[in-house]
C-alpha positions in Angstrom: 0.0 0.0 0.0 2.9 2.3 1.1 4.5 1.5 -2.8 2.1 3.5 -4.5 3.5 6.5 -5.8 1.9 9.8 -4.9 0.3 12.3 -7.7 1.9 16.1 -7.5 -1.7 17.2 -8.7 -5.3 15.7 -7.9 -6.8 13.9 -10.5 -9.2 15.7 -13.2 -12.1 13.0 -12.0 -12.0 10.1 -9.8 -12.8 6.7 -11.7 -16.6 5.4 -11.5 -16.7 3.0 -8.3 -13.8 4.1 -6.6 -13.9 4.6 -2.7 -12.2 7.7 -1.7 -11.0 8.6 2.0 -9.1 11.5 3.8 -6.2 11.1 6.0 -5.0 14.1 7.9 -1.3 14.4 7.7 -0.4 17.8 9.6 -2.2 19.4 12.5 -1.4 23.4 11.0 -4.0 25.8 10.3 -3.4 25.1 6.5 -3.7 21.4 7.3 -2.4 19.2 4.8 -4.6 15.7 3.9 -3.6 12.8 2.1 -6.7 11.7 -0.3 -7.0 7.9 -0.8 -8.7 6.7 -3.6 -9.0 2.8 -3.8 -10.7 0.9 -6.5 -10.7 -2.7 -5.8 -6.7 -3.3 -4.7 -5.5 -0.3 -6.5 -5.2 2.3 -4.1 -3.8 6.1 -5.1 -2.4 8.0 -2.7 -2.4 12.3 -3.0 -2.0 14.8 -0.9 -3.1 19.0 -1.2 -4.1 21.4 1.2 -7.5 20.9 3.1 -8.9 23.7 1.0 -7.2 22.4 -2.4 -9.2 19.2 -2.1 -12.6 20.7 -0.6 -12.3 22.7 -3.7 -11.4 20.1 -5.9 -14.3 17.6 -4.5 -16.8 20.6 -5.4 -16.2 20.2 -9.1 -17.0 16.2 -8.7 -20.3 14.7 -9.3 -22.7 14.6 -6.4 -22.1 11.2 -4.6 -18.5 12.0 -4.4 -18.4 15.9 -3.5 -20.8 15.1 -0.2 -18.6 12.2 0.6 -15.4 14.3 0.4 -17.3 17.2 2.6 -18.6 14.6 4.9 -15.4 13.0 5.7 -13.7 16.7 5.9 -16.5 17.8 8.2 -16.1 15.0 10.6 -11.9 14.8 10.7 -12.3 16.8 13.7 -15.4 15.7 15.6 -14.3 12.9 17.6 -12.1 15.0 19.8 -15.2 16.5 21.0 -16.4 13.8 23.8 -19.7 14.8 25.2 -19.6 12.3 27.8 -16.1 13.3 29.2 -17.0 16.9 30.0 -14.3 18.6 32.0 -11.6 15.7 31.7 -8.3 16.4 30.1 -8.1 14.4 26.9 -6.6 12.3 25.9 -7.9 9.4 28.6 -5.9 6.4 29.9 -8.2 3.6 29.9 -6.3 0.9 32.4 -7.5 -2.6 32.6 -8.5 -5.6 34.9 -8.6 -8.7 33.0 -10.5 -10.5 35.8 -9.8 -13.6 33.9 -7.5 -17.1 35.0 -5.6 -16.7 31.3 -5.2 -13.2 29.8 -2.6 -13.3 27.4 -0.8 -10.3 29.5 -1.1 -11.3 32.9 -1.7 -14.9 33.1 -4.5 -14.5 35.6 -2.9 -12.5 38.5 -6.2 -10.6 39.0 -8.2 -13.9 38.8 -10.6 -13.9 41.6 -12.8 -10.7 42.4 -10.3 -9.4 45.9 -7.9 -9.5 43.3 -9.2 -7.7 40.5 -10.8 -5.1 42.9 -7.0 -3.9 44.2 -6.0 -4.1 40.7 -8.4 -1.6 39.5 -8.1 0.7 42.5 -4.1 0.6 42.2 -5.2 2.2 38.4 -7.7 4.7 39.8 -4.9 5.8 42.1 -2.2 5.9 39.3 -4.3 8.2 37.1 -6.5 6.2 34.9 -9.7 8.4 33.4 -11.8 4.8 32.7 -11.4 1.0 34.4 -12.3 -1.6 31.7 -13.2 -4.9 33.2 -13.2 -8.3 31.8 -14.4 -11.5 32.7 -13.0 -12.9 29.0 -9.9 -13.8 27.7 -10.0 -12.8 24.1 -6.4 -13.9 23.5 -5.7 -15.4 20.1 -7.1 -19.5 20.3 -9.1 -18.3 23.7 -12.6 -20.1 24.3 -15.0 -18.1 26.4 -15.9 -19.2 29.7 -19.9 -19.6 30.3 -22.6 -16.5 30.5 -22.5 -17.7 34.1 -18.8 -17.8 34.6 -18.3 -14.2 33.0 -21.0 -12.9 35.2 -19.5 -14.2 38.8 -16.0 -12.7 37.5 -17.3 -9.0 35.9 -20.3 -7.9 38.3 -19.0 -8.1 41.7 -15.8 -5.9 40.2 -17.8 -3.1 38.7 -20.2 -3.0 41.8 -16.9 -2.4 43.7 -15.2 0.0 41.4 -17.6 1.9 40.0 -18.0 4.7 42.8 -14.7 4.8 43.0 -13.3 5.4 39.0 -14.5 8.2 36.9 -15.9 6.2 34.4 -16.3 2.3 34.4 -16.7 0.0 31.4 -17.6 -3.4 31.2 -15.6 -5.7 28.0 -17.7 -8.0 26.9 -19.3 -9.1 23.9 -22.5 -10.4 25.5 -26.0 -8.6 26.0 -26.8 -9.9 29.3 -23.2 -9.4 31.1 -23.3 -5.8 29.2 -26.9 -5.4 30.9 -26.0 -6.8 34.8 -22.9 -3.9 34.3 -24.9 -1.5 33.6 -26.9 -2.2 36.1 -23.8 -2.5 38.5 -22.5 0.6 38.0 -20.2 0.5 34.6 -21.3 3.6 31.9 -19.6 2.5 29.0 -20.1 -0.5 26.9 -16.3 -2.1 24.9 -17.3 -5.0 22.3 -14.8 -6.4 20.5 -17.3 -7.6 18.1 -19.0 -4.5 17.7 -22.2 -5.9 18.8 -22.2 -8.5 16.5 -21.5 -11.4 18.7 -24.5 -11.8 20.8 -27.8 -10.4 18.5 -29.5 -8.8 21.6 -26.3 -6.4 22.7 -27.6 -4.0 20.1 -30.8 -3.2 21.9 -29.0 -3.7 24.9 -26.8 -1.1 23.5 -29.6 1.6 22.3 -31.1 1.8 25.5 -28.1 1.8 27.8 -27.8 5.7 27.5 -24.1 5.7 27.5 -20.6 5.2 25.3 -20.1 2.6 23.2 -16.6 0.7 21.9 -17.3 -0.3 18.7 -13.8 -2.7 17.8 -12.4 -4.4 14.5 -12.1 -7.6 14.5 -11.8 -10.5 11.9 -12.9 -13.4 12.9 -13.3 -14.7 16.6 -10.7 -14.8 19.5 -10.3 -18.8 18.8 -10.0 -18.3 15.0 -8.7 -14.5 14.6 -5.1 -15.6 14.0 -5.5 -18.1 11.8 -4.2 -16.3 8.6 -5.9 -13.1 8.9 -6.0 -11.5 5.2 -6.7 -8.2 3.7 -7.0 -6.5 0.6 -5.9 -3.0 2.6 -6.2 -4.0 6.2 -6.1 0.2 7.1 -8.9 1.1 5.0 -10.8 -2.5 5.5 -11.0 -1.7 9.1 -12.3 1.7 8.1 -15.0 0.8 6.0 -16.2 -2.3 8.4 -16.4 0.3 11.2 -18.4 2.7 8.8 -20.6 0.1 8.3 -21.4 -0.5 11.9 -21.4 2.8 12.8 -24.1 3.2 10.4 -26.2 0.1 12.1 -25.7 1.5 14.9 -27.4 4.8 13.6 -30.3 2.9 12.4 -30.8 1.1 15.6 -31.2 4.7 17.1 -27.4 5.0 19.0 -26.2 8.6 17.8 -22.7 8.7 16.4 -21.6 10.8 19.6 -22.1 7.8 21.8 -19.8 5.4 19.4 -16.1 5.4 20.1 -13.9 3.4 17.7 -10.9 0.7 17.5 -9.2 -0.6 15.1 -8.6 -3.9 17.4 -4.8 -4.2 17.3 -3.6 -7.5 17.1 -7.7 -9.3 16.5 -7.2 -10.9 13.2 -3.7 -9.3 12.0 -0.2 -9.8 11.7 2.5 -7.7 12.9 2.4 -6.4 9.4 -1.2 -5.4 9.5 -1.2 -3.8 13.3 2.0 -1.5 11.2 0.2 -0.7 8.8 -3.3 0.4 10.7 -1.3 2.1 13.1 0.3 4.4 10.0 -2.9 5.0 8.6 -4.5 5.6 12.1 -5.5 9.0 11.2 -7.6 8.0 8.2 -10.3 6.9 10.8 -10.8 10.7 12.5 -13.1 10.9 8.9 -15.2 8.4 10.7 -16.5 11.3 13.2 -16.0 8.7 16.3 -13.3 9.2 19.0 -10.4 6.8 18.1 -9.3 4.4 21.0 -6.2 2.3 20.5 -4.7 -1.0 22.5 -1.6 -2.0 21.9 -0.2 -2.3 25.6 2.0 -5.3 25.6 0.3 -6.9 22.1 2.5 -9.5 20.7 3.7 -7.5 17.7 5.4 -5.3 19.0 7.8 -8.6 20.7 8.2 -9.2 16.9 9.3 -5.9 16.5 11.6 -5.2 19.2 12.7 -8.4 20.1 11.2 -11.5 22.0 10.2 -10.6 25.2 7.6 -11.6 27.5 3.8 -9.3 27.5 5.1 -8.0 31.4 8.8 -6.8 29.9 7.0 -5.1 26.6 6.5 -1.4 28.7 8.6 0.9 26.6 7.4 -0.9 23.1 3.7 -0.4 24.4 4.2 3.3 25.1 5.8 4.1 22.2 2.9 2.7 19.8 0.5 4.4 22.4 2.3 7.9 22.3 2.4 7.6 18.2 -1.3 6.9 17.9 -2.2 9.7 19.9 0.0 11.5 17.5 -2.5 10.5 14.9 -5.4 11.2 16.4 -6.0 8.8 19.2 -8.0 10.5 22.1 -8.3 6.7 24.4 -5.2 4.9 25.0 -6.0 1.6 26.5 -3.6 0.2 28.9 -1.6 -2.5 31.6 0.5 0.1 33.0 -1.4 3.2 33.9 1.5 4.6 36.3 4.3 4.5 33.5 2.0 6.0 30.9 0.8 8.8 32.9 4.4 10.0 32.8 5.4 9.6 29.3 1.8 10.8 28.5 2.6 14.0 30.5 5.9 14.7 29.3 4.3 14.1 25.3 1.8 16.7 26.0 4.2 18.8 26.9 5.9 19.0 24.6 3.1 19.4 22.1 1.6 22.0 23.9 4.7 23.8 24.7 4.2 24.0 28.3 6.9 26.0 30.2 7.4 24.9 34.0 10.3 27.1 34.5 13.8 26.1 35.6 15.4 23.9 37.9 
Protein backbone atom coordinates (compact mmCIF):
# COMPACT_ATOMS: atom_id res chain seq x y z
CA UNK A 1 0.00 0.00 0.00
CA UNK A 2 2.91 2.25 1.08
CA UNK A 3 4.46 1.54 -2.83
CA UNK A 4 2.10 3.52 -4.54
CA UNK A 5 3.52 6.48 -5.79
CA UNK A 6 1.91 9.75 -4.87
CA UNK A 7 0.31 12.26 -7.71
CA UNK A 8 1.87 16.11 -7.54
CA UNK A 9 -1.71 17.24 -8.72
CA UNK A 10 -5.34 15.68 -7.86
CA UNK A 11 -6.79 13.95 -10.49
CA UNK A 12 -9.25 15.69 -13.19
CA UNK A 13 -12.14 13.02 -11.96
CA UNK A 14 -11.98 10.08 -9.81
CA UNK A 15 -12.76 6.69 -11.72
CA UNK A 16 -16.57 5.41 -11.53
CA UNK A 17 -16.68 3.00 -8.34
CA UNK A 18 -13.81 4.14 -6.61
CA UNK A 19 -13.93 4.56 -2.67
CA UNK A 20 -12.19 7.75 -1.70
CA UNK A 21 -11.05 8.57 2.03
CA UNK A 22 -9.14 11.47 3.83
CA UNK A 23 -6.23 11.15 5.98
CA UNK A 24 -4.96 14.05 7.93
CA UNK A 25 -1.26 14.43 7.69
CA UNK A 26 -0.38 17.84 9.61
CA UNK A 27 -2.20 19.37 12.48
CA UNK A 28 -1.45 23.35 11.04
CA UNK A 29 -4.00 25.85 10.33
CA UNK A 30 -3.44 25.14 6.49
CA UNK A 31 -3.72 21.38 7.30
CA UNK A 32 -2.37 19.24 4.77
CA UNK A 33 -4.62 15.71 3.85
CA UNK A 34 -3.64 12.84 2.12
CA UNK A 35 -6.69 11.73 -0.29
CA UNK A 36 -6.95 7.87 -0.81
CA UNK A 37 -8.68 6.71 -3.64
CA UNK A 38 -8.97 2.82 -3.78
CA UNK A 39 -10.74 0.85 -6.52
CA UNK A 40 -10.72 -2.65 -5.78
CA UNK A 41 -6.70 -3.32 -4.75
CA UNK A 42 -5.50 -0.33 -6.46
CA UNK A 43 -5.17 2.31 -4.06
CA UNK A 44 -3.83 6.14 -5.08
CA UNK A 45 -2.35 8.04 -2.71
CA UNK A 46 -2.36 12.35 -2.97
CA UNK A 47 -2.01 14.75 -0.94
CA UNK A 48 -3.09 18.99 -1.18
CA UNK A 49 -4.15 21.42 1.23
CA UNK A 50 -7.53 20.88 3.06
CA UNK A 51 -8.88 23.72 1.00
CA UNK A 52 -7.21 22.38 -2.41
CA UNK A 53 -9.24 19.24 -2.11
CA UNK A 54 -12.58 20.72 -0.62
CA UNK A 55 -12.33 22.74 -3.71
CA UNK A 56 -11.39 20.13 -5.92
CA UNK A 57 -14.26 17.61 -4.51
CA UNK A 58 -16.78 20.61 -5.38
CA UNK A 59 -16.17 20.18 -9.09
CA UNK A 60 -16.98 16.20 -8.69
CA UNK A 61 -20.28 14.72 -9.31
CA UNK A 62 -22.75 14.64 -6.39
CA UNK A 63 -22.11 11.19 -4.57
CA UNK A 64 -18.46 11.97 -4.40
CA UNK A 65 -18.41 15.92 -3.53
CA UNK A 66 -20.84 15.13 -0.21
CA UNK A 67 -18.63 12.18 0.57
CA UNK A 68 -15.40 14.35 0.41
CA UNK A 69 -17.29 17.23 2.57
CA UNK A 70 -18.64 14.61 4.86
CA UNK A 71 -15.41 13.01 5.67
CA UNK A 72 -13.74 16.69 5.94
CA UNK A 73 -16.54 17.78 8.23
CA UNK A 74 -16.15 14.96 10.62
CA UNK A 75 -11.90 14.76 10.72
CA UNK A 76 -12.28 16.80 13.70
CA UNK A 77 -15.44 15.72 15.61
CA UNK A 78 -14.33 12.88 17.65
CA UNK A 79 -12.10 15.02 19.77
CA UNK A 80 -15.19 16.45 20.97
CA UNK A 81 -16.38 13.78 23.83
CA UNK A 82 -19.68 14.80 25.19
CA UNK A 83 -19.64 12.28 27.79
CA UNK A 84 -16.10 13.31 29.23
CA UNK A 85 -16.95 16.86 29.97
CA UNK A 86 -14.32 18.64 32.02
CA UNK A 87 -11.57 15.66 31.73
CA UNK A 88 -8.32 16.43 30.14
CA UNK A 89 -8.06 14.43 26.89
CA UNK A 90 -6.63 12.27 25.89
CA UNK A 91 -7.89 9.42 28.57
CA UNK A 92 -5.85 6.42 29.93
CA UNK A 93 -8.23 3.60 29.89
CA UNK A 94 -6.32 0.94 32.39
CA UNK A 95 -7.51 -2.58 32.64
CA UNK A 96 -8.48 -5.56 34.86
CA UNK A 97 -8.60 -8.74 33.02
CA UNK A 98 -10.54 -10.46 35.80
CA UNK A 99 -9.76 -13.63 33.88
CA UNK A 100 -7.50 -17.11 35.01
CA UNK A 101 -5.63 -16.75 31.34
CA UNK A 102 -5.15 -13.21 29.80
CA UNK A 103 -2.60 -13.35 27.41
CA UNK A 104 -0.75 -10.28 29.49
CA UNK A 105 -1.07 -11.31 32.90
CA UNK A 106 -1.69 -14.88 33.09
CA UNK A 107 -4.48 -14.51 35.59
CA UNK A 108 -2.86 -12.46 38.52
CA UNK A 109 -6.22 -10.62 38.99
CA UNK A 110 -8.20 -13.90 38.76
CA UNK A 111 -10.56 -13.92 41.61
CA UNK A 112 -12.79 -10.66 42.41
CA UNK A 113 -10.33 -9.41 45.88
CA UNK A 114 -7.90 -9.55 43.34
CA UNK A 115 -9.20 -7.69 40.48
CA UNK A 116 -10.79 -5.06 42.93
CA UNK A 117 -6.95 -3.89 44.19
CA UNK A 118 -6.03 -4.08 40.74
CA UNK A 119 -8.44 -1.59 39.49
CA UNK A 120 -8.06 0.70 42.54
CA UNK A 121 -4.08 0.59 42.22
CA UNK A 122 -5.21 2.23 38.37
CA UNK A 123 -7.72 4.70 39.83
CA UNK A 124 -4.93 5.84 42.10
CA UNK A 125 -2.23 5.89 39.35
CA UNK A 126 -4.30 8.19 37.08
CA UNK A 127 -6.54 6.19 34.86
CA UNK A 128 -9.72 8.43 33.45
CA UNK A 129 -11.76 4.80 32.67
CA UNK A 130 -11.35 1.01 34.41
CA UNK A 131 -12.27 -1.57 31.71
CA UNK A 132 -13.23 -4.92 33.22
CA UNK A 133 -13.23 -8.27 31.81
CA UNK A 134 -14.42 -11.52 32.65
CA UNK A 135 -12.99 -12.87 28.96
CA UNK A 136 -9.90 -13.76 27.71
CA UNK A 137 -10.00 -12.78 24.12
CA UNK A 138 -6.41 -13.93 23.50
CA UNK A 139 -5.72 -15.39 20.07
CA UNK A 140 -7.13 -19.47 20.25
CA UNK A 141 -9.07 -18.26 23.74
CA UNK A 142 -12.63 -20.13 24.26
CA UNK A 143 -15.02 -18.09 26.36
CA UNK A 144 -15.88 -19.16 29.69
CA UNK A 145 -19.88 -19.58 30.25
CA UNK A 146 -22.55 -16.51 30.47
CA UNK A 147 -22.46 -17.71 34.09
CA UNK A 148 -18.82 -17.84 34.56
CA UNK A 149 -18.27 -14.22 33.02
CA UNK A 150 -21.00 -12.87 35.19
CA UNK A 151 -19.54 -14.15 38.83
CA UNK A 152 -16.04 -12.74 37.50
CA UNK A 153 -17.28 -8.96 35.89
CA UNK A 154 -20.33 -7.91 38.28
CA UNK A 155 -18.98 -8.11 41.68
CA UNK A 156 -15.76 -5.88 40.22
CA UNK A 157 -17.81 -3.10 38.74
CA UNK A 158 -20.16 -3.00 41.82
CA UNK A 159 -16.93 -2.38 43.71
CA UNK A 160 -15.17 0.02 41.43
CA UNK A 161 -17.61 1.90 39.97
CA UNK A 162 -17.98 4.70 42.80
CA UNK A 163 -14.67 4.81 43.04
CA UNK A 164 -13.32 5.43 39.04
CA UNK A 165 -14.45 8.25 36.86
CA UNK A 166 -15.92 6.21 34.43
CA UNK A 167 -16.26 2.33 34.42
CA UNK A 168 -16.66 -0.01 31.41
CA UNK A 169 -17.61 -3.43 31.24
CA UNK A 170 -15.56 -5.68 27.98
CA UNK A 171 -17.73 -8.04 26.93
CA UNK A 172 -19.33 -9.15 23.93
CA UNK A 173 -22.50 -10.42 25.47
CA UNK A 174 -26.00 -8.65 26.05
CA UNK A 175 -26.77 -9.90 29.26
CA UNK A 176 -23.16 -9.41 31.09
CA UNK A 177 -23.31 -5.84 29.21
CA UNK A 178 -26.88 -5.38 30.91
CA UNK A 179 -25.98 -6.84 34.79
CA UNK A 180 -22.87 -3.93 34.31
CA UNK A 181 -24.90 -1.53 33.65
CA UNK A 182 -26.86 -2.22 36.12
CA UNK A 183 -23.79 -2.51 38.47
CA UNK A 184 -22.51 0.63 37.97
CA UNK A 185 -20.24 0.49 34.58
CA UNK A 186 -21.30 3.62 31.91
CA UNK A 187 -19.64 2.45 29.04
CA UNK A 188 -20.06 -0.53 26.87
CA UNK A 189 -16.35 -2.13 24.86
CA UNK A 190 -17.33 -5.00 22.30
CA UNK A 191 -14.79 -6.39 20.53
CA UNK A 192 -17.28 -7.63 18.12
CA UNK A 193 -19.01 -4.49 17.71
CA UNK A 194 -22.16 -5.87 18.81
CA UNK A 195 -22.18 -8.53 16.51
CA UNK A 196 -21.53 -11.38 18.69
CA UNK A 197 -24.50 -11.79 20.77
CA UNK A 198 -27.82 -10.38 18.53
CA UNK A 199 -29.49 -8.78 21.63
CA UNK A 200 -26.27 -6.40 22.68
CA UNK A 201 -27.60 -3.96 20.08
CA UNK A 202 -30.81 -3.21 21.86
CA UNK A 203 -28.98 -3.66 24.89
CA UNK A 204 -26.85 -1.06 23.55
CA UNK A 205 -29.56 1.58 22.27
CA UNK A 206 -31.13 1.79 25.53
CA UNK A 207 -28.07 1.80 27.75
CA UNK A 208 -27.84 5.75 27.46
CA UNK A 209 -24.13 5.73 27.49
CA UNK A 210 -20.63 5.21 25.25
CA UNK A 211 -20.12 2.56 23.23
CA UNK A 212 -16.62 0.72 21.94
CA UNK A 213 -17.27 -0.35 18.70
CA UNK A 214 -13.83 -2.70 17.82
CA UNK A 215 -12.44 -4.36 14.52
CA UNK A 216 -12.06 -7.63 14.45
CA UNK A 217 -11.85 -10.46 11.86
CA UNK A 218 -12.95 -13.44 12.86
CA UNK A 219 -13.25 -14.74 16.64
CA UNK A 220 -10.67 -14.82 19.54
CA UNK A 221 -10.32 -18.81 18.83
CA UNK A 222 -10.00 -18.35 15.04
CA UNK A 223 -8.70 -14.50 14.62
CA UNK A 224 -5.14 -15.62 14.04
CA UNK A 225 -5.53 -18.10 11.77
CA UNK A 226 -4.22 -16.26 8.56
CA UNK A 227 -5.91 -13.10 8.89
CA UNK A 228 -6.04 -11.52 5.17
CA UNK A 229 -6.71 -8.18 3.66
CA UNK A 230 -6.98 -6.46 0.63
CA UNK A 231 -5.92 -3.05 2.59
CA UNK A 232 -6.22 -4.00 6.19
CA UNK A 233 -6.13 0.23 7.07
CA UNK A 234 -8.93 1.08 4.98
CA UNK A 235 -10.81 -2.53 5.51
CA UNK A 236 -10.97 -1.73 9.14
CA UNK A 237 -12.33 1.69 8.08
CA UNK A 238 -15.02 0.80 5.97
CA UNK A 239 -16.23 -2.25 8.43
CA UNK A 240 -16.44 0.34 11.22
CA UNK A 241 -18.36 2.74 8.80
CA UNK A 242 -20.64 0.07 8.29
CA UNK A 243 -21.42 -0.54 11.91
CA UNK A 244 -21.43 2.80 12.77
CA UNK A 245 -24.07 3.18 10.40
CA UNK A 246 -26.23 0.15 12.10
CA UNK A 247 -25.72 1.51 14.92
CA UNK A 248 -27.38 4.84 13.60
CA UNK A 249 -30.31 2.90 12.39
CA UNK A 250 -30.78 1.14 15.56
CA UNK A 251 -31.20 4.72 17.08
CA UNK A 252 -27.41 4.99 18.96
CA UNK A 253 -26.24 8.58 17.82
CA UNK A 254 -22.68 8.73 16.40
CA UNK A 255 -21.57 10.80 19.64
CA UNK A 256 -22.08 7.79 21.79
CA UNK A 257 -19.80 5.43 19.35
CA UNK A 258 -16.14 5.42 20.05
CA UNK A 259 -13.93 3.43 17.66
CA UNK A 260 -10.87 0.66 17.49
CA UNK A 261 -9.19 -0.57 15.13
CA UNK A 262 -8.60 -3.89 17.38
CA UNK A 263 -4.80 -4.22 17.31
CA UNK A 264 -3.57 -7.53 17.10
CA UNK A 265 -7.69 -9.28 16.48
CA UNK A 266 -7.20 -10.95 13.19
CA UNK A 267 -3.65 -9.29 12.04
CA UNK A 268 -0.23 -9.81 11.69
CA UNK A 269 2.52 -7.69 12.90
CA UNK A 270 2.37 -6.38 9.39
CA UNK A 271 -1.19 -5.38 9.48
CA UNK A 272 -1.16 -3.85 13.32
CA UNK A 273 2.01 -1.48 11.20
CA UNK A 274 0.22 -0.69 8.80
CA UNK A 275 -3.28 0.38 10.68
CA UNK A 276 -1.26 2.07 13.08
CA UNK A 277 0.29 4.40 10.01
CA UNK A 278 -2.87 4.97 8.63
CA UNK A 279 -4.47 5.64 12.07
CA UNK A 280 -5.47 8.96 11.21
CA UNK A 281 -7.60 8.04 8.21
CA UNK A 282 -10.34 6.86 10.84
CA UNK A 283 -10.83 10.66 12.51
CA UNK A 284 -13.08 10.89 8.95
CA UNK A 285 -15.19 8.40 10.70
CA UNK A 286 -16.51 11.26 13.24
CA UNK A 287 -16.01 8.65 16.29
CA UNK A 288 -13.29 9.23 19.01
CA UNK A 289 -10.44 6.77 18.08
CA UNK A 290 -9.27 4.36 21.01
CA UNK A 291 -6.15 2.31 20.54
CA UNK A 292 -4.73 -0.98 22.46
CA UNK A 293 -1.55 -1.99 21.91
CA UNK A 294 -0.23 -2.33 25.64
CA UNK A 295 1.96 -5.27 25.61
CA UNK A 296 0.32 -6.85 22.11
CA UNK A 297 2.49 -9.54 20.72
CA UNK A 298 3.73 -7.46 17.75
CA UNK A 299 5.42 -5.32 19.03
CA UNK A 300 7.76 -8.60 20.72
CA UNK A 301 8.19 -9.19 16.87
CA UNK A 302 9.26 -5.92 16.49
CA UNK A 303 11.58 -5.20 19.23
CA UNK A 304 12.65 -8.39 20.12
CA UNK A 305 11.15 -11.52 21.96
CA UNK A 306 10.21 -10.57 25.21
CA UNK A 307 7.56 -11.57 27.49
CA UNK A 308 3.77 -9.31 27.50
CA UNK A 309 5.14 -8.01 31.36
CA UNK A 310 8.76 -6.82 29.89
CA UNK A 311 7.03 -5.07 26.65
CA UNK A 312 6.48 -1.39 28.66
CA UNK A 313 8.63 0.88 26.60
CA UNK A 314 7.44 -0.85 23.13
CA UNK A 315 3.73 -0.36 24.41
CA UNK A 316 4.17 3.33 25.15
CA UNK A 317 5.77 4.11 22.17
CA UNK A 318 2.86 2.72 19.85
CA UNK A 319 0.54 4.35 22.39
CA UNK A 320 2.26 7.87 22.26
CA UNK A 321 2.44 7.60 18.17
CA UNK A 322 -1.29 6.93 17.94
CA UNK A 323 -2.19 9.74 19.92
CA UNK A 324 0.02 11.55 17.51
CA UNK A 325 -2.47 10.51 14.90
CA UNK A 326 -5.39 11.19 16.35
CA UNK A 327 -5.97 8.80 19.24
CA UNK A 328 -8.01 10.52 22.11
CA UNK A 329 -8.31 6.72 24.38
CA UNK A 330 -5.20 4.92 25.00
CA UNK A 331 -5.96 1.59 26.54
CA UNK A 332 -3.56 0.21 28.94
CA UNK A 333 -1.57 -2.47 31.64
CA UNK A 334 0.53 0.09 32.97
CA UNK A 335 -1.38 3.23 33.91
CA UNK A 336 1.53 4.63 36.27
CA UNK A 337 4.33 4.48 33.47
CA UNK A 338 2.04 6.02 30.88
CA UNK A 339 0.78 8.79 32.91
CA UNK A 340 4.42 10.03 32.76
CA UNK A 341 5.36 9.62 29.25
CA UNK A 342 1.76 10.80 28.46
CA UNK A 343 2.57 14.01 30.48
CA UNK A 344 5.86 14.71 29.30
CA UNK A 345 4.34 14.06 25.31
CA UNK A 346 1.78 16.68 26.04
CA UNK A 347 4.16 18.84 26.86
CA UNK A 348 5.89 19.01 24.64
CA UNK A 349 3.15 19.36 22.09
CA UNK A 350 1.61 21.96 23.87
CA UNK A 351 4.67 23.84 24.70
CA UNK A 352 4.23 24.00 28.33
CA UNK A 353 6.88 25.97 30.22
CA UNK A 354 7.42 24.93 34.03
CA UNK A 355 10.33 27.06 34.52
CA UNK A 356 13.82 26.13 35.62
CA UNK A 357 15.37 23.92 37.95
Amino acid sequence: MRGCAAERELPASVPCGAVVYLRPVTSSDDETLELIVRQGVQVMRLSSTRAAIGSWAKRQPDVLATRIAELSARLDQGTKLAWASGRTLPLVMGVVNATPDSFSDGGDHADAKAAIAHGRSLIEAGADIIDVGGESTRPGASAPSTEVELQRVVPVVEALAPLAPLVSVDTRRAEVMAAARDAGAAMLNDVSALRHDPASLGIAVVHDGPVVLMHMQGTPETMQHAPRYECAPLDVFDFLEARIAACEAAGIPRRRLIVDPGIGFGKTPAHNLEILRDLAVLRGLGCPILVGVSRKGFIAKVAGSVAPKGRLAGSIAAALFALGAGATIIRVHDVAATRQALAMWTALRDGGDFGRP
